[in-house]
N, C-alpha and C positions, 0 to 999 in steps of 0.2 A: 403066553407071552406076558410078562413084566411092564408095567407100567411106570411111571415114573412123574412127581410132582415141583415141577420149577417153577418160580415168580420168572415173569414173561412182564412185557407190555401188550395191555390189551389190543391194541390199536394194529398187532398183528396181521399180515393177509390170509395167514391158512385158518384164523379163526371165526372170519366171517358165517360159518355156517353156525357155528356155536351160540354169535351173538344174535344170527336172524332166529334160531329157532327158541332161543331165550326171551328176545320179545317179541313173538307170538306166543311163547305159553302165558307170558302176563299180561297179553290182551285179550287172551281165548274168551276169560267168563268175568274181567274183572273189569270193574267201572274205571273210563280212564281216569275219574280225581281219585281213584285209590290205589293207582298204581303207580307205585315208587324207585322202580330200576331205574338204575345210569346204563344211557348207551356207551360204548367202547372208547367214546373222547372222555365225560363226564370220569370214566374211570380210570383213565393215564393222568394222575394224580401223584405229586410225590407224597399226599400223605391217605394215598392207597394202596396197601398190596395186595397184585393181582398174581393170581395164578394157574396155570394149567395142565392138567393131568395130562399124558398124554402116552399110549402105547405104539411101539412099532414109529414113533415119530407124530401119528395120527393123534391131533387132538380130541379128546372125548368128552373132556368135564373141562369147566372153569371157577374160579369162586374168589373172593375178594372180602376183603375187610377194610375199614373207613377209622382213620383216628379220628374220636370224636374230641376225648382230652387225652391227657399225660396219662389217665387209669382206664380209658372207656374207649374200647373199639364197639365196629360195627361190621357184623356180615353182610357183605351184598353182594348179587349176581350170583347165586351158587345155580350151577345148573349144568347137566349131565344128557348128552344125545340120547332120544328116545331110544335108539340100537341098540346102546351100551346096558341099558339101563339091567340091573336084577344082578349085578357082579360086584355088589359093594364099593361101586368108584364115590357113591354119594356119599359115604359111611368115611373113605379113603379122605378125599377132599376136606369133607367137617374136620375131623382128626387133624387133618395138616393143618390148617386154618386156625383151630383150637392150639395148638404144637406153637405154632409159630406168634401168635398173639403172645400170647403166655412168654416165649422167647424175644418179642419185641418189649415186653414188660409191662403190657397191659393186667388186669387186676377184675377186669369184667368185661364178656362181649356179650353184645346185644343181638337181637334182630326185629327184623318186619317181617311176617308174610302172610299171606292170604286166607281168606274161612275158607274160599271156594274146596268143593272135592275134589278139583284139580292140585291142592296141596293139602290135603290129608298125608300123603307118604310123608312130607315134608317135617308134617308137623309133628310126626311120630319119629322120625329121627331125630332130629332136635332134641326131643321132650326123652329122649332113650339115652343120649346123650349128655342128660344134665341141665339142660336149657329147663326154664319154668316161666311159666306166665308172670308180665310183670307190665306197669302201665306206660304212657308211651313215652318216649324222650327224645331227645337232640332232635327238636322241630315237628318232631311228628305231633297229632290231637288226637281223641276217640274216633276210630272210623270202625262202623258197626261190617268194613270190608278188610280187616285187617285184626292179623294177633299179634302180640308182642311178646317177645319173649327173650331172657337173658340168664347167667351164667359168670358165677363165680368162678375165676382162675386160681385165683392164690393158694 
């Protein structure tokens, strides 16, 4: 079955499961002052675009991006039901994400996310992707609980 990736509002009801098991993965092993997701309000934003993967109807993946200025997005909340996971929907998502920044006219996207081995996969798609280590920006400081990492589009 075919999947399919639309901008949605977070604040959805069939996505509830999506956003409880999204933070629970960022409170599993991470200190909470280094943990930096937006709940589902924080992300119905008009200057965030949210969206959701979803087959057969059933959502499986969500992932978002944050204007920081006119040239500088930000990725947040990417995250994929444990079920789903090993089918490239996290590969699928980045790619849209990437797609659509670039098509919004951004010039570089950023991101946050964890050292824990709970985002090792993470950091390896990303970094597969084109993302590189870079230091921290739009509010974030050094936290020895956090990588940073960003991506030339143009």
């Amino acid at each position: 079955m075919a999947w399919t990736i639309a901008r949605e509002r977070p604040t959805g009801a069939d996505l509830a499961l999506l956003m409880e098991r999204h933070t629970a993965d960022m409170h599993a092993d991470t200190p909470p002052e280094s943990i930096h997701m937006m709940d589902a309000s924080a992300l119905d934003q008009p200057h965030i675009a949210f969206f959701v993967l979803r087959e057969g109807g059933t959502p499986l993946a969500m992932g978002a991006y944050k204007r920081i200025d006119a040239s500088h997005a930000e990725i947040k909340s990417m995250h994929v039901l444990s079920e789903a996971r090993g089918r490239g929907l996290s590969k699928a998502m980045l790619d849209h994400l990437v797609a659509e920044a670039r098509r919004d006219g951004f010039a570089r996207l950023s991101l946050e996310t964890g050292i824990q081995p709970t985002f090792i996969a993470a950091r390896a798609l990303y970094a597969r992707a084109g993302f590189v280590d870079c230091p921290p920006f739009e509010g974030y400081h050094d936290d020895p609980n956090s990588v940073f990492m960003t991506k030339v589009l143009a």
